[in-house]
Structure formats: structure tokens, C-alpha cells
C-alpha positions in Angstrom: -7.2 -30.2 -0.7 -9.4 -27.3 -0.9 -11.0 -27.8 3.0 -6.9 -27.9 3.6 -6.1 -24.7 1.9 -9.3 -22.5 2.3 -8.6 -22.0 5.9 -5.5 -21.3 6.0 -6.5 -18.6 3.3 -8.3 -17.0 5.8 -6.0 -17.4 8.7 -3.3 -15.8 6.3 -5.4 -13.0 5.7 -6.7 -12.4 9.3 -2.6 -12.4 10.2 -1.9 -10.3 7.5 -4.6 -7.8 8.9 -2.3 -8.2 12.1 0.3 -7.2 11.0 -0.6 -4.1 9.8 -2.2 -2.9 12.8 1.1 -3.7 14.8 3.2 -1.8 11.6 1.3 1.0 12.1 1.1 1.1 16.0 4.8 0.5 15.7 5.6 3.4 13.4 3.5 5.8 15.7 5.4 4.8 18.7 8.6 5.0 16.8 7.3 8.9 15.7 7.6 9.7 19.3 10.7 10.0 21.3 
């Protein structure tokens, strides 16, 4: 179970990462008319 959940652990975190690049590029966009 752990070989299961260990790498989705790290896919989660490398998505998570993700998404907060394309928050942030998304909120700077949004900034600007």
C-alpha cells in the first residue's frame, strides 16, 4: 500500500506546486486590463 500511495504523494505535491504558479500567473494577467 505504501509503493501505491507514496507516489501519488508526490504527484499531488508536484500538482499542487502547479497550481500555484498558474494562480499566480492568472491573478497577474487578471491585474491588467
Amino acid at each position: 500500500m505504501l509503493e501505491h500511495g507514496t507516489p501519488s504523494l508526490i504527484l499531488w505535491e508536484i500538482v499542487e506546486d502547479l497550481l500555484e504558479e498558474v494562480r499566480s500567473t492568472y491573478q497577474y494577467a487578471n491585474e491588467e486590463p
